[in-house]
N, C-alpha and C positions, 0 to 999 in steps of 0.2 A: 504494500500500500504506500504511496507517495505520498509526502510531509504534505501539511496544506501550506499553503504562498500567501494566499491574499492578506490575509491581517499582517504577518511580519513584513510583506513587502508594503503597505502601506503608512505603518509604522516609520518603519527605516526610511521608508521617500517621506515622510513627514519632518521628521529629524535632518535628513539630508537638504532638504529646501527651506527649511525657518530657520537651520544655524547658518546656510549659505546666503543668507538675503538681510540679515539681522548686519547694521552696518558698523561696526563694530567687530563684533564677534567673526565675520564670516574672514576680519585679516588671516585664524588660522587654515583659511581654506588654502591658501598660499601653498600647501603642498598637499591640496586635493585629500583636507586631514578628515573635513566634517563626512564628506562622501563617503572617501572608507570606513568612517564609524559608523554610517549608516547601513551601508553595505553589511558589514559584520555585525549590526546588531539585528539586521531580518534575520541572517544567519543565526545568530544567536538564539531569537524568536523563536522561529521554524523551532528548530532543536530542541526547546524549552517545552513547546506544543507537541512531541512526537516522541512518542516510547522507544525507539530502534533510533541508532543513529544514519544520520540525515550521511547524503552521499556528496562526495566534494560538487559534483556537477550541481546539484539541488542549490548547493551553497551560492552557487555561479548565478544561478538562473534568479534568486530571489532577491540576490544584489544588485543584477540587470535590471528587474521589475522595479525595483527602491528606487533606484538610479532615475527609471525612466518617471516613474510618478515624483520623484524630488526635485525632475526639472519642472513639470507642473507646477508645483506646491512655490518654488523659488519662485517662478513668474506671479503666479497669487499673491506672494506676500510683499516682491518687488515693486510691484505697481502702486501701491499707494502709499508706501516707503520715500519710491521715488518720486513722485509728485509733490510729499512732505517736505521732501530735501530741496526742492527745485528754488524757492527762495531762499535758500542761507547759499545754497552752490550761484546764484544769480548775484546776491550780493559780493559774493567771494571773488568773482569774477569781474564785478565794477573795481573793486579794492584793489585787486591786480589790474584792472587799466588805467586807478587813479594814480598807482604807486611808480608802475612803470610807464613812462614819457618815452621813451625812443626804443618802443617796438616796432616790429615790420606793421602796416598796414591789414595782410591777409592774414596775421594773427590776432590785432584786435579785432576785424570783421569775426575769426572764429570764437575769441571769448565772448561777444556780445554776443553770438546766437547758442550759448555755452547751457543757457539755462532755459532757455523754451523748450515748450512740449515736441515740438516735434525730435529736439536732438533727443529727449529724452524717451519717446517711442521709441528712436531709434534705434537706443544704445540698448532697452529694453528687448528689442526685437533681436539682435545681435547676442548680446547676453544670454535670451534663452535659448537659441541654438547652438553657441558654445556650452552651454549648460545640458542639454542633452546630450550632445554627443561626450562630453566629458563625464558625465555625473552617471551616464548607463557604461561607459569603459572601466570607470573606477569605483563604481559602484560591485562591477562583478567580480573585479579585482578583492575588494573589499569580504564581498559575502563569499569570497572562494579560502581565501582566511580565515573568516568567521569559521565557516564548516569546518577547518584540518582544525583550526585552536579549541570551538568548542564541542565536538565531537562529541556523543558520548560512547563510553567505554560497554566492548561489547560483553556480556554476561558470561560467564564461564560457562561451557556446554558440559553439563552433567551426566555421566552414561547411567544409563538404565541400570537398576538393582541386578546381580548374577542373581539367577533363583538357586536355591541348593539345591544340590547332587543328594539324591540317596544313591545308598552301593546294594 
């Protein structure tokens, strides 16, 4: 019988998308740290949920799924993150063209459109497709880990009683 996926892989992409979108927290993504937790914590899931231990591939496949719903859940939580930030990043960006006088031209042209909605669509739009194809590669990375570390330990196979001999 096959471990069940859905709740740990939801789990784990829930975790893999609110610590990757949380501005702040997500600097330790920096080496794709939150994804593999997530990854390895469906894995973990799964395992926790399932008498017989889970097989490395199982591990692979519920880190893939985390991966793939945490790019979801990132975009969900991004979006209106991003929007909240768009005035302190707008103001940042006047500061930086009050402060500096002898920039190029087509750089101040790009800090002033630094903070409108549409750069911010668009980095959003950019972002979640970097975000899938990273967050399902290292997500399965992750739950393939998960599985070999939390494994569980297979039951010693006990042989059946000898009946006794009479003579």
């Amino acid at each position: 019988m096959a471990p069940a996926k859905t709740q740990a892989a939801l789990v784990g992409g829930v975790a893999i998308g609110v610590l990757s979108a949380l501005p702040v927290i997500n600097l330790a993504n920096c080496c794709c740290a939150w994804i593999l937790f997530g990854g390895a914590l469906a894995a973990y899931l799964m395992q926790q949920n399932h008498p017989e231990p889970i097989m490395v591939g199982d591990g692979a496949i519920v880190g893939l799924l985390a991966g793939l719903i945490g790019a979801f859940v990132w975009l969900f939580v991004s979006v209106p993150i991003g929007f909240a930030m768009a005035p302190f990043q707008s103001r940042l960006a006047e500061q930086a063209m009050r402060d500096a006088t002898d920039i190029a031209p087509e750089f101040r042209a790009m800090l002033e459109q630094f903070g409108g909605a549409p750069t911010i669509g668009l980095g959003l739009l950019l972002g979640f497709f970097v975000m899938l194809v990273v967050s399902t590669l290292f997500g399965m990375l992750g739950g393939l880990f998960g599985a070999l570390m939390f494994k569980k330990k297979q039951p010693p196979v006990i042989p059946p009683p000898i009946p006794p001999t009479v003579f």
